[in-house]
Each structure stands twice: as C-alpha cells, then as structure tokens.
C-alpha atoms as one frame of an Amber mdcrd trajectory, in Angstrom:
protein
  25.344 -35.562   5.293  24.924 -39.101   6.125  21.491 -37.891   7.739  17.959
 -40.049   7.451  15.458 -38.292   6.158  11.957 -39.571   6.173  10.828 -42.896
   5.028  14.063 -44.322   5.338  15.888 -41.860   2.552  19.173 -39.805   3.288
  19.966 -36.308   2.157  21.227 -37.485  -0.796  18.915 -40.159  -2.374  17.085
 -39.353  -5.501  14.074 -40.707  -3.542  12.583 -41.763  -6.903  12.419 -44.545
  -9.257  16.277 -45.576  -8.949  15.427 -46.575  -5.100  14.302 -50.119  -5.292
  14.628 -53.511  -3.366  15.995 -52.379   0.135  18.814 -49.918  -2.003  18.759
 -45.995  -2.212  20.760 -44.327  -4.584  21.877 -40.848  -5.503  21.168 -38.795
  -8.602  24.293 -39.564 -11.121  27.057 -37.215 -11.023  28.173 -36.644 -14.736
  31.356 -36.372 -16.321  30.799 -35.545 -19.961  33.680 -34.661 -22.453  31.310
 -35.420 -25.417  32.828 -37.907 -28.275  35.823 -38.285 -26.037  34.896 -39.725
 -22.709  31.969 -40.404 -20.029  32.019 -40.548 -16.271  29.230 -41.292 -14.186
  29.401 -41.681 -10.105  26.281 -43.177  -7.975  26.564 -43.069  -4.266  24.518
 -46.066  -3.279  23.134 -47.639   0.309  22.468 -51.424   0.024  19.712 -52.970
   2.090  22.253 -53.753   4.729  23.226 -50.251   5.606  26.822 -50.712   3.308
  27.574 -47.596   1.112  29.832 -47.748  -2.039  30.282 -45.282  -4.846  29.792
 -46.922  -8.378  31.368 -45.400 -11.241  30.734 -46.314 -14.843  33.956 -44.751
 -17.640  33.659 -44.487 -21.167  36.749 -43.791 -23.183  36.948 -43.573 -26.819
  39.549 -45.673 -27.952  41.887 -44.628 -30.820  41.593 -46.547 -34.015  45.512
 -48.401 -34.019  45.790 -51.021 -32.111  49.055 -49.860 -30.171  47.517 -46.971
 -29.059  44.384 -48.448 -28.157  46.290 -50.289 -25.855  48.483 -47.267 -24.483
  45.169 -45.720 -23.615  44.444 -48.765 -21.589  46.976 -49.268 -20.130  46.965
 -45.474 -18.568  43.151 -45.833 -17.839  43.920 -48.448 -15.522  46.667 -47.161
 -13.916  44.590 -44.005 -13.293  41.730 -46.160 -11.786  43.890 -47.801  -9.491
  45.438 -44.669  -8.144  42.067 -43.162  -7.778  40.636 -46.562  -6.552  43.338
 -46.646  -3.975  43.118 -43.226  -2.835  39.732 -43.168  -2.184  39.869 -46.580
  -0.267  42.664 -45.349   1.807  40.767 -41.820   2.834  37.825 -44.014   4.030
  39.723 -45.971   6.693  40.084 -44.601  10.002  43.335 -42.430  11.463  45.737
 -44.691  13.966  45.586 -43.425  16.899  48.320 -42.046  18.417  50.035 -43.801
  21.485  49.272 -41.700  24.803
C-alpha cells in the first residue's frame, strides 16, 4: 500500500492540488454526525519520507458550563487512548530470544 506510483505519488495520494512543497497527502476521510460532531483523517508524506496521520475533531459543546467541561474532559481521554493505541501498533514486535 505504501507503493510509489509515478512522479513520486503513492497509492494513496490525492495527486492533486493538496500535494504541495515536497508533501503528498491523501483524500480526507470523513466522519460526519451533522450538528453533533466532525472527524476528518489525512494520511500525509512530508518531504523527508516521514508519514503521520492528521486528524482534525469537531464537537459541539453543550450550552452549561459543567457539561461543557464533562464533554472535554471525555474527548480527551478518548484521544489519548486512541492516540496511544495507534502509536503503540506502529512500533515494531520484540523479538523473541532464540
């Protein structure tokens, strides 16, 4: 999946506008709970061959300020989890002693 295509672009890069200055990005993966929340994930390759995933969240908040806060709270909780997770599946197995 990690393939290069030609010019320089991978499988997965929009090869359109959103490449620019040495990057390539992907087309934007949507999560859309509309009025509620918004998700959006980029898979991007930097000039110096590093890849990262950006995300962008929108959460409506609710109007009182203690549960504006409770939301919060929860929404970054569930960011590091997923943060975490996602960091931890990308490093390599130990190997096992022979």
């Amino acid at each position: 999946m990690n393939r290069r295509a030609r010019a320089g672009h991978t499988d997965w890069c929009g090869k359109d506008h959103r490449c620019g200055l040495g990057e390539h990005r992907s087309e934007e993966i949507v999560v859309d709970i509309p009025g509620r929340s918004r998700a959006v994930l980029v898979r991007v390759r930097t000039a110096a061959g590093r890849e990262h995933a950006e995300v962008r969240v929108r959460v409506a908040l609710a109007p009182g300020e203690v549960a504006a806060r409770r939301q919060l709270v929860g929404l970054l909780g569930d960011l590091r989890q997923a943060v975490t997770r996602a960091a931890i599946a990308g490093r390599p197995r130990p190997r096992r002693a022979a």
